[in-house]
C-alpha positions as CSV (number, residue, x, y, z in Angstrom):
1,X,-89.8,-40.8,-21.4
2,X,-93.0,-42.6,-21.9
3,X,-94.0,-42.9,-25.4
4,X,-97.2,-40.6,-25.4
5,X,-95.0,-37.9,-24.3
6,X,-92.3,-38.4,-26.8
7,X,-95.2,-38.3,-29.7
8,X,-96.7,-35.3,-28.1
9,X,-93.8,-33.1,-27.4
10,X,-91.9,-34.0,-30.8
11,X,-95.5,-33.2,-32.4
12,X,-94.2,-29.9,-31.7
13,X,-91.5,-30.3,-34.3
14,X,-93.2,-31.3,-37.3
15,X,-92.7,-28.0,-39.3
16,X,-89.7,-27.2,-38.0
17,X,-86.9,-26.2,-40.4
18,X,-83.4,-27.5,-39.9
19,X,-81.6,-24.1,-40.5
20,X,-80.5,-21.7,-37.8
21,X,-83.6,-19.3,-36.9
22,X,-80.9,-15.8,-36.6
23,X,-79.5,-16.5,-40.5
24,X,-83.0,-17.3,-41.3
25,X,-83.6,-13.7,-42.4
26,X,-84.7,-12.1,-45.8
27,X,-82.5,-8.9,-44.7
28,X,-79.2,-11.3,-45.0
29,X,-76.6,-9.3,-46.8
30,X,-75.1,-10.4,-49.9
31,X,-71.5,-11.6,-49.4
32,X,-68.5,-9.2,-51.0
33,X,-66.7,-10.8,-53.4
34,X,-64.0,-13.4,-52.9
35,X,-60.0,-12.3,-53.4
36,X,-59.1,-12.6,-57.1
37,X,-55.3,-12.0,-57.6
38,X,-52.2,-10.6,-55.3
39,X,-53.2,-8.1,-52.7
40,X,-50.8,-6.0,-49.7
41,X,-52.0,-4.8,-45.9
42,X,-50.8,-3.8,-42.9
43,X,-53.0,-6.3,-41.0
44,X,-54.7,-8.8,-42.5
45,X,-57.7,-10.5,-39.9
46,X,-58.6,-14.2,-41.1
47,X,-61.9,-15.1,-40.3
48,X,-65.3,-13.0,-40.1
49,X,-66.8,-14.0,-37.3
50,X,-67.1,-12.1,-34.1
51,X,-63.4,-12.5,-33.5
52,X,-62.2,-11.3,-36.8
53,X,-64.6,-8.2,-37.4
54,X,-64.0,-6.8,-34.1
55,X,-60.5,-7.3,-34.7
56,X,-60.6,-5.0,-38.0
57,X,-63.2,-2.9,-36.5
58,X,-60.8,-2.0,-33.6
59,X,-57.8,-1.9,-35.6
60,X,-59.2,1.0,-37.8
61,X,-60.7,2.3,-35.0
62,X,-57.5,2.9,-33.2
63,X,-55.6,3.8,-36.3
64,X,-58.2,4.9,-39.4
65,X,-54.6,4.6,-41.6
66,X,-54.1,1.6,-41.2
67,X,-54.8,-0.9,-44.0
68,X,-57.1,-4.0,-43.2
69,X,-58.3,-6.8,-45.0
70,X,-60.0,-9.4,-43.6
71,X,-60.5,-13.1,-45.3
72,X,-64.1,-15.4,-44.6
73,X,-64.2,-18.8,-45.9
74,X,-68.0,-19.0,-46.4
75,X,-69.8,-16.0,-45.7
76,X,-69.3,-13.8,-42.6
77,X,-71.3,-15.0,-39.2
78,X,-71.9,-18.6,-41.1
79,X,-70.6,-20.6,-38.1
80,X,-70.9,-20.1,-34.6
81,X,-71.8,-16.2,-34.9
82,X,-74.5,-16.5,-36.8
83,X,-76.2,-19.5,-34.8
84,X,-75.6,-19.0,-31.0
85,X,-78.1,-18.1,-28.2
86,X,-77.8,-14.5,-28.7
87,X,-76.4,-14.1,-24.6
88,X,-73.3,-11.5,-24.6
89,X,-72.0,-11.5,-21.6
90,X,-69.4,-9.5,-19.5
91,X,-67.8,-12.4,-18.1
92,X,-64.6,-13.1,-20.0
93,X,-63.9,-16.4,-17.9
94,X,-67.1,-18.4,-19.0
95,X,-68.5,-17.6,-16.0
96,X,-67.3,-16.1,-12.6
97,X,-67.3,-19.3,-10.8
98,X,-64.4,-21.0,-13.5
99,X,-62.8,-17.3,-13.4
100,X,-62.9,-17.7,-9.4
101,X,-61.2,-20.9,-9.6
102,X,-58.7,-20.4,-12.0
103,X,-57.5,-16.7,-11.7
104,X,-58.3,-15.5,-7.8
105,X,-55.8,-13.1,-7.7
106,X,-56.6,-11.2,-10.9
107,X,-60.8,-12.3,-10.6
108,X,-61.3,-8.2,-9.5
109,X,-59.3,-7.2,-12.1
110,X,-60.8,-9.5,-14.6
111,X,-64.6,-8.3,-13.9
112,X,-64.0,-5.1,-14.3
113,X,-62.6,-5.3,-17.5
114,X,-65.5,-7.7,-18.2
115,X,-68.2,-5.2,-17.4
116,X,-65.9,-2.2,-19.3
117,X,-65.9,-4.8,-22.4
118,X,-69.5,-5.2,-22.1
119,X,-70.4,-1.4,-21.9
120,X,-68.1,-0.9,-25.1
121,X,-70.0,-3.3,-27.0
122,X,-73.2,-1.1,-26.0
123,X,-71.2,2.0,-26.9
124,X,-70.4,0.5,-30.5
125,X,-73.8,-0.6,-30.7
126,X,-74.9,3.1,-30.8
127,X,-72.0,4.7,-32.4
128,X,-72.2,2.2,-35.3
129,X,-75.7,1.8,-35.3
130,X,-75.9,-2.0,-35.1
131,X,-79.3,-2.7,-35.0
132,X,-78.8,-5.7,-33.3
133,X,-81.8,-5.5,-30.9
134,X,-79.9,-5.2,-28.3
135,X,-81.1,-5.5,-24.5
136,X,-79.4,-4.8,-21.3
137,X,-81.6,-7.4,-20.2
138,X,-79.5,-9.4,-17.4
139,X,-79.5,-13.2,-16.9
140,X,-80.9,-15.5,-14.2
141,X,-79.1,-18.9,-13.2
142,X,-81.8,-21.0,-12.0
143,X,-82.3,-24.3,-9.7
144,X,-84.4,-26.9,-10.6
145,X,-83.3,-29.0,-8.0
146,X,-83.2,-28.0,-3.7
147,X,-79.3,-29.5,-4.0
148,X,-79.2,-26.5,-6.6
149,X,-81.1,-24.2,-4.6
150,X,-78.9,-24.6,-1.7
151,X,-75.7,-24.0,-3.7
152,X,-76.7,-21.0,-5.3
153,X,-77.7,-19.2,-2.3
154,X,-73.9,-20.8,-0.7
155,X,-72.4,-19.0,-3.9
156,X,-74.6,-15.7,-3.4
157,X,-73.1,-16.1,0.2
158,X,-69.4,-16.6,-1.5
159,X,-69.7,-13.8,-3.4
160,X,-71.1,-11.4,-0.7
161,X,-67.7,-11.9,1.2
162,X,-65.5,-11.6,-1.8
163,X,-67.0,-8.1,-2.7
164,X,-68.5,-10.0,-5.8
165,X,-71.7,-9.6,-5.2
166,X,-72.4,-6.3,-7.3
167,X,-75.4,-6.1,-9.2
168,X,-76.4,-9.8,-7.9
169,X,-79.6,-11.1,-6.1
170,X,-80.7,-14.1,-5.0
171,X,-84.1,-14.8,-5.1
172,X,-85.9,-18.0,-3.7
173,X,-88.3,-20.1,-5.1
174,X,-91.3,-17.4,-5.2
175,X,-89.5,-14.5,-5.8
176,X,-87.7,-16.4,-9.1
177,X,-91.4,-17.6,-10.0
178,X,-92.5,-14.3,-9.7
179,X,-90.0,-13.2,-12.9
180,X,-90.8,-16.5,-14.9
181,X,-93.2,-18.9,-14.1
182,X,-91.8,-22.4,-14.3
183,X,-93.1,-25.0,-11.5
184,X,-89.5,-26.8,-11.9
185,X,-87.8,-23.4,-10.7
186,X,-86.5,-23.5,-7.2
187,X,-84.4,-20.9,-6.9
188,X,-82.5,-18.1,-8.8
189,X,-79.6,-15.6,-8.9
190,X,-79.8,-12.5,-11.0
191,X,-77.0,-10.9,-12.4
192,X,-78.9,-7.7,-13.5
193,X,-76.3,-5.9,-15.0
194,X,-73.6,-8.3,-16.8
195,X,-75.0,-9.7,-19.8
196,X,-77.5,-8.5,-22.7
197,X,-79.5,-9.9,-25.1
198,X,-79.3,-9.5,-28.6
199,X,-79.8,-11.1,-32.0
200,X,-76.5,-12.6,-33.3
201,X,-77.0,-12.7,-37.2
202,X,-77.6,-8.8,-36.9
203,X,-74.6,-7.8,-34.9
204,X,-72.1,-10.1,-36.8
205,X,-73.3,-8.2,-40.7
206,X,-74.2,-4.6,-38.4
207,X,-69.7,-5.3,-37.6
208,X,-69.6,-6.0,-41.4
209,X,-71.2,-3.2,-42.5
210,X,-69.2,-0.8,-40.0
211,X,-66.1,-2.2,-41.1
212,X,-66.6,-1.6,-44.6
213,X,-67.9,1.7,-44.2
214,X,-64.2,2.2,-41.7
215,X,-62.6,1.2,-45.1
216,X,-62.2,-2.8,-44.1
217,X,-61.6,-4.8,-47.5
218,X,-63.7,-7.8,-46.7
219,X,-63.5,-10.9,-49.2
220,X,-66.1,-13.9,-48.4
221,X,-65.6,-17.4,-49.8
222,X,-61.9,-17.3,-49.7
223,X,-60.7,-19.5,-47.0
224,X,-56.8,-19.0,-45.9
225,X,-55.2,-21.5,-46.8
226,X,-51.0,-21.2,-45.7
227,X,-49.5,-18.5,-43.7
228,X,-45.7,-18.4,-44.2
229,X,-43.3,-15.7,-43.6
230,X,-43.0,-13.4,-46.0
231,X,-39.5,-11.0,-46.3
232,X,-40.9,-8.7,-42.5
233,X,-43.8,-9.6,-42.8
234,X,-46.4,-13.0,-43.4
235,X,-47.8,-14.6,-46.8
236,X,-51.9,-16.2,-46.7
237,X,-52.2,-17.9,-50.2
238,X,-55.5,-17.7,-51.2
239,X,-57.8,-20.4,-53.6
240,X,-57.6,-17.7,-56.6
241,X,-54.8,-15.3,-55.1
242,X,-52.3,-13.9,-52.4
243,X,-52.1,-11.7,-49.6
244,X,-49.1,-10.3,-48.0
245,X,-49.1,-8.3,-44.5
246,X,-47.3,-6.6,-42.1
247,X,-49.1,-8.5,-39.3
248,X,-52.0,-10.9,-39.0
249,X,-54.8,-11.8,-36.7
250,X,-56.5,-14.9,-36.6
251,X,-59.8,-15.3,-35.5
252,X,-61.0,-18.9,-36.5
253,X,-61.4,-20.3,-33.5
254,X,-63.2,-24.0,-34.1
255,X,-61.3,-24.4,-37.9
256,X,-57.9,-25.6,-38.1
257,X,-55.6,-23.1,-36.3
258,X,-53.0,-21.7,-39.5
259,X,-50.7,-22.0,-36.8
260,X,-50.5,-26.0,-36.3
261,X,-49.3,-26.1,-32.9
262,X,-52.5,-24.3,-31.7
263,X,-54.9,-27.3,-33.2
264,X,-54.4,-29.1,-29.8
265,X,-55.7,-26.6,-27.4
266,X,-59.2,-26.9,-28.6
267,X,-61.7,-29.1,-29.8
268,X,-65.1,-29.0,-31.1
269,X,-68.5,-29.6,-29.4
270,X,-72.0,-29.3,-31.3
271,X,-74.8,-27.4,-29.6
272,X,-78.1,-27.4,-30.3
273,X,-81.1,-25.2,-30.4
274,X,-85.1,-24.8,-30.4
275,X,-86.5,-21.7,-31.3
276,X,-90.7,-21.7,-31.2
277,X,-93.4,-19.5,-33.1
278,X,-94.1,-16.0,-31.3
279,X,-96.0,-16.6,-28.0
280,X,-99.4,-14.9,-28.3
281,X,-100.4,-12.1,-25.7
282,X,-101.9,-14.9,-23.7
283,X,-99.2,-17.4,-23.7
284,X,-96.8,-14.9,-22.7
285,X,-98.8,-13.7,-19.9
286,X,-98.8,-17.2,-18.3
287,X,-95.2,-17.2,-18.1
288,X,-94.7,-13.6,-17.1
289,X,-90.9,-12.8,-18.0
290,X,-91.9,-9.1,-18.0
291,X,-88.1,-8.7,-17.6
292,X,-87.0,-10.6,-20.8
293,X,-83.7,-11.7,-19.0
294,X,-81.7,-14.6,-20.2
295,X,-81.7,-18.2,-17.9
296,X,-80.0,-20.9,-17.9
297,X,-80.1,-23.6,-15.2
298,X,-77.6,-25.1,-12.6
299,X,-77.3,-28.5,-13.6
300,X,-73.8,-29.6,-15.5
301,X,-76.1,-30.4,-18.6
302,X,-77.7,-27.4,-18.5
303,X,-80.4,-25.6,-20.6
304,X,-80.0,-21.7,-21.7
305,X,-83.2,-20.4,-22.6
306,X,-84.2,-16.7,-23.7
307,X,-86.5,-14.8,-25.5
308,X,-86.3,-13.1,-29.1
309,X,-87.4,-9.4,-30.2
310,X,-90.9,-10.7,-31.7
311,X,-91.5,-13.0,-28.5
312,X,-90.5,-16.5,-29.3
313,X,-88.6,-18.4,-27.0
314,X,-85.1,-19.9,-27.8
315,X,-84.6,-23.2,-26.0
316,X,-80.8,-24.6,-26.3
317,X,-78.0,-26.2,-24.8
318,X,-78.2,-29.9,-23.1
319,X,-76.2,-32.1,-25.3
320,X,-73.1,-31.2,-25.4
321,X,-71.8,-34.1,-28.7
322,X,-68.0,-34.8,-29.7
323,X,-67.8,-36.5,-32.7
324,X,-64.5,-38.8,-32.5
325,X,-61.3,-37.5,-34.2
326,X,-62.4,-33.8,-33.5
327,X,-64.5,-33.9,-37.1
328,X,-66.5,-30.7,-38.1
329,X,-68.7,-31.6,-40.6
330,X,-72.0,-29.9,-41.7
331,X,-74.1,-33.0,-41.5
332,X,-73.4,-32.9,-37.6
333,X,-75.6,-29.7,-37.6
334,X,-78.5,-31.7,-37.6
335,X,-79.4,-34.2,-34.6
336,X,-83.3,-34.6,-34.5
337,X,-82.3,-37.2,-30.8
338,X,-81.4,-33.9,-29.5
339,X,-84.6,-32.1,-31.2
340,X,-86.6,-34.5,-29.2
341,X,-85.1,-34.6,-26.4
342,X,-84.9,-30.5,-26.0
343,X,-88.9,-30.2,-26.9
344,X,-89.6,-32.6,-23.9
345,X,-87.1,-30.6,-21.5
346,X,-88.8,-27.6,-22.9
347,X,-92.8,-28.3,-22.1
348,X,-92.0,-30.2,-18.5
349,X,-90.4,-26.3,-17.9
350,X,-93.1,-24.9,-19.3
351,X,-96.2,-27.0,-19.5
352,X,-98.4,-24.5,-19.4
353,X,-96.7,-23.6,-23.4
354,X,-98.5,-27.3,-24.7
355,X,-99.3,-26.4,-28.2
356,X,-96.5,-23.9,-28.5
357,X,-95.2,-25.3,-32.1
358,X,-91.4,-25.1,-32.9
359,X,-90.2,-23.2,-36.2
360,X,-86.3,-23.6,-36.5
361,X,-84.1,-26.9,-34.9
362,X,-80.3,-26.3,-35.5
363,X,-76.8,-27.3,-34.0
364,X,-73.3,-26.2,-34.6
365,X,-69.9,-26.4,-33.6
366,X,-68.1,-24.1,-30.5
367,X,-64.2,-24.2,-29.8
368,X,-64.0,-25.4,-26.4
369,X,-60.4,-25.8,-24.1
370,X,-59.6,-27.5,-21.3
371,X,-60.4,-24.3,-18.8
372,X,-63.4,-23.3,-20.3
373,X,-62.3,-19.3,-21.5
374,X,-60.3,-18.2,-24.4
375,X,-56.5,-18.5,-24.6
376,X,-54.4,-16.0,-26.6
377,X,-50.6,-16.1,-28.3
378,X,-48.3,-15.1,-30.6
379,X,-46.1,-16.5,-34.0
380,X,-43.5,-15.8,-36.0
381,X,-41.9,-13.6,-33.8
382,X,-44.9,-11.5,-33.3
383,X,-46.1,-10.9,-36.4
384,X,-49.1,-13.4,-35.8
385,X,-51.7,-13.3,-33.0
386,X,-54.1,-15.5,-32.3
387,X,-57.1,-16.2,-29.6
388,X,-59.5,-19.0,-29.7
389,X,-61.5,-21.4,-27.1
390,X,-64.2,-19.4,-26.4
391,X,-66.7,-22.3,-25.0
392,X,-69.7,-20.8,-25.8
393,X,-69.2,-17.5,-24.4
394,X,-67.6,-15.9,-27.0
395,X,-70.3,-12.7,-28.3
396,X,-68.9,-10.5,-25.6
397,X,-65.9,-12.0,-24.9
398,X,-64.2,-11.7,-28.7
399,X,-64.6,-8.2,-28.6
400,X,-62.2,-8.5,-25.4
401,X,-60.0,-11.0,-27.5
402,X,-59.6,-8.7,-30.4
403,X,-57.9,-6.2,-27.9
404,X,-55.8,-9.0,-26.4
405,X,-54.8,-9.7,-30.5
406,X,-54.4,-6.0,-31.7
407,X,-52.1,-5.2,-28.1
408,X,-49.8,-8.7,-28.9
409,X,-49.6,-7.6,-32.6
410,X,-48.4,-3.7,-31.1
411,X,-45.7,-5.2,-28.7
412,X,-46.8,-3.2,-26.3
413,X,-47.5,-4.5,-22.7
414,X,-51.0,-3.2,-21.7
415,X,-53.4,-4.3,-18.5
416,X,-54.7,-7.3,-21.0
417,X,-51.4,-8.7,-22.2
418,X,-50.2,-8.6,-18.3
419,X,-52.7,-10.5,-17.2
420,X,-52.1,-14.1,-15.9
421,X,-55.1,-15.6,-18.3
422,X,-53.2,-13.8,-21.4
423,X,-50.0,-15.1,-20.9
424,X,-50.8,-18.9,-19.7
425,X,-52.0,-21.4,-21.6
426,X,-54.4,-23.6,-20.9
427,X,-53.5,-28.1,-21.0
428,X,-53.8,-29.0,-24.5
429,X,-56.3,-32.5,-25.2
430,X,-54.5,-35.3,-25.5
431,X,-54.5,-37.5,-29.2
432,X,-57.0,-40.3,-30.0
433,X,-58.0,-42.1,-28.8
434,X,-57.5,-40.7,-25.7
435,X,-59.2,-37.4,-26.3
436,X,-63.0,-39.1,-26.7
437,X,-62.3,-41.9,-24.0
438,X,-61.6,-39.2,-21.5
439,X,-64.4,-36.6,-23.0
440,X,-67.1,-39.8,-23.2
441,X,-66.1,-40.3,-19.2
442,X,-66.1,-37.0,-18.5
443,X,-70.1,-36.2,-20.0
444,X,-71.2,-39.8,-18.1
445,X,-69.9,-38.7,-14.5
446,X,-71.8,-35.6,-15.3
447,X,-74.5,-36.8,-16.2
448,X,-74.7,-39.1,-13.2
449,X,-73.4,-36.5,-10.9
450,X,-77.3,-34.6,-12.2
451,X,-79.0,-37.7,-11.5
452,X,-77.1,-38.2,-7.6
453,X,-77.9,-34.3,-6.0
454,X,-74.5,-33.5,-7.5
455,X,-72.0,-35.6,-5.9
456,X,-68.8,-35.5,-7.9
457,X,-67.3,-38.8,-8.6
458,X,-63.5,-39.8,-8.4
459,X,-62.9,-38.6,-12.1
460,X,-64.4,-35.5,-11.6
461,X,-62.7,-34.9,-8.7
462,X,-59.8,-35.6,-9.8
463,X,-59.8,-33.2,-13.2
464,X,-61.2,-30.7,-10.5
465,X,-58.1,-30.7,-9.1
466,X,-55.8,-30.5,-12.1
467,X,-57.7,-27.9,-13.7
468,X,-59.5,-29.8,-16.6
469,X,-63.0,-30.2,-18.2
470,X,-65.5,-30.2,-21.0
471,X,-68.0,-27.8,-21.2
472,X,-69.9,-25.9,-24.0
């Protein structure tokens, strides 16, 4: 990047604030007060973040007796659910071509209960009146490349054959311009149907306030701390208290599992975002987007890019970072490299934006596996459930999980807990150093395999085969 450029695209960021834009919001509630003292439940949900309020949203949902409590460290929507792109898709597989891969005998199966998860969140939306702006927008994969071109009409074609194609079209190079006006766009595919847009902060505290109003005791700033069994049922002790259940979800996904033996399925990657100021009239007229559906392009460092309620443009995605020994630490939120590097990738999309200033830079962790999609188990002879690995996709795709949790934690076998996905796990990562050699290869080949048309090296190839990757 020549250094003019560098000056004049991070010129963009000079008054940007290094929090993320959704939690940025003078409408935030205030947090409920942390446990003080001994407390009993029949379930109690650790973590408020999408996985954990669903789970107690469901729970009283399917049973309005039943006593839930649910435990936030910090405050609820803090991490991940409070700082993500805002896409919620149906796919529960991070995508259909990983589900494809991995699950082709269930992959029917699989996107229907996708789409059914998606159209429940819509329902709850509504019923609960989560005003979320929610918008059954769609999303677009696009090509900036012909090698990607070409492979997203050969998947269009896939797809076709394998009665997969629902809801899909392909659009070529003018057609795809013709919804959003980049010159580096060379093709698309749009799923019309399968994901929405909506603002993250407001659906995580529009699950809060559901959940209290269901009669959900929610404590914030009161982190879990053990989980022990407990006479029939389990023990959480608490910085300032106790609680005892009869069974217990937990939805912490990137934070250490309270189940150790889980730790080693995941590990964390930082993401990072751009949001801009509100386009005016004119700037949004010169990239059409009349449609306001999500993108994200084809390459394996890809950029996911939609727009907000008031008409700014989130920009996100790229750099995917690993910090060695699997550390989470708030000062890796920050990464102004990747600021810089995002604002240039964002004005050669859209040059005709050049002036566009950005407001809000952020980053945060996601809990990613080795096969991309959430796993799910049990503990303590059943009296613990757990899902986590999410990769990225996880604002539709918890919903789902808090099901998966809620069934395991019944005993009862349902379509969810039969399916092959439910009841496999995916490779756990290996220790250090071993882990970041093999995750520092793994982002170089795909980085060059961008830079070479997409050829796949040997190493690729050869975690193609077994099943294994690194994604976010």
């Amino acid at each position: 990047m020549a250094p003019s450029a560098m000056s004049r695209w991070t010129k963009a960021l000079s008054e940007a604030r290094p929090v993320p834009y959704w939690l940025d919001d003078p409408g935030r509630p205030h947090p409920e007060p942390a446990l003080t003292g001994a407390a009993t439940c029949d379930l109690l949900v650790v973590g408020g973040g999408y996985s954990g309020l669903w789970t107690a949203l469901n729970a009283k949902e399917r049973d309005p007796e039943r006593d839930v409590v649910l435990l936030e460290g910090r405050e609820v929507g803090w991490a991940a659910s409070g700082r993500n792109g805002g896409f919620c898709a149906a796919s529960l597989t991070h995508g259909l071509p990983n589900g494809l891969a991995r699950w082709p005998d269930e992959i029917h199966k699989l996107e229907e209960l996708g789409a059914r998860n998606l159209d429940e969140i819509e329902k709850a939306v509504a019923r609960h009146d989560l005003d979320c702006e929610f918008e059954r927008t769609g999303e677009i994969d696009v090509a900036t490349e012909t090698y990607q071109a070409r492979e997203l009409r050969d998947w269009y074609e896939e797809l076709q054959d394998k009665g997969l194609a629902d809801g899909v079209e392909f659009l070529d190079a003018d057609a795809v311009r013709d919804q959003v006006a980049s010159p580096t766009f060379e093709a698309g595919l749009w799923d019309r149907r399968g994901v929405a847009m909506l603002n993250p902060a407001k659906l995580v505290w529009g699950l809060k306030r559901a959940c209290l109003r269901l009669g959900v005791r929610i404590h914030e700033h009161t982190p879990a701390l053990t989980l022990k069994p407990y006479g029939a049922g389990m023990a959480v002790r608490t910085p300032y208290g106790s609680v005892r259940a009869r069974k217990v979800a937990l939805g912490t996904n990137i934070f250490p599992n309270l189940v150790k033996r889980v730790r080693a399925y995941t590990v964390p990657v930082y993401d990072y975002a751009l949001m801009t100021e509100p386009l005016a009239a004119d700037q949004l007229a010169s990239i059409g987007w009349r449609n306001r559906q999500g993108l994200g392009d084809s390459a394996n460092q890809f950029h996911y890019f939609r727009l907000s309620a008031d008409n700014r443009i989130l920009w996100g995605g790229y750099d995917a970072v690993y910090q060695y020994g699997g550390r989470v630490r708030a000062e890796y939120d920050d990464r102004p490299e990747t600021y810089a590097k995002l604002a240039g990738h964002f004005f050669t999309c859209f040059p005709q934006l050049e002036g566009v200033r950005f407001t809000h830079a952020w980053g945060g962790a996601i809990d990613t596996c080795s096969r991309f999609s959430a796993f799910y188990g049990t503990a303590h002879q059943g009296r613990v459930a757990y899902a986590a690995g999410y990769t990225g996709l996880g604002v539709g795709a918890t919903r789902f999980g808090a099901d998966v949790m809620l069934d395991l934690l019944s005993g009862e076998s349902t379509e969810r807990t039969s399916l092959e996905m439910v009841r496999k796990k995916p490779l756990p990562f290996p220790p250090e150093p071993f882990a970041w050699t093999g995750i520092a290869l793994t982002k170089w080949s795909l980085a060059r395999a961008d830079a070479h048309g997409g050829r796949r090296n040997l190493w690729l190839r050869t975690m193609d085969k077994f099943g294994l990757g690194f994604d976010s």
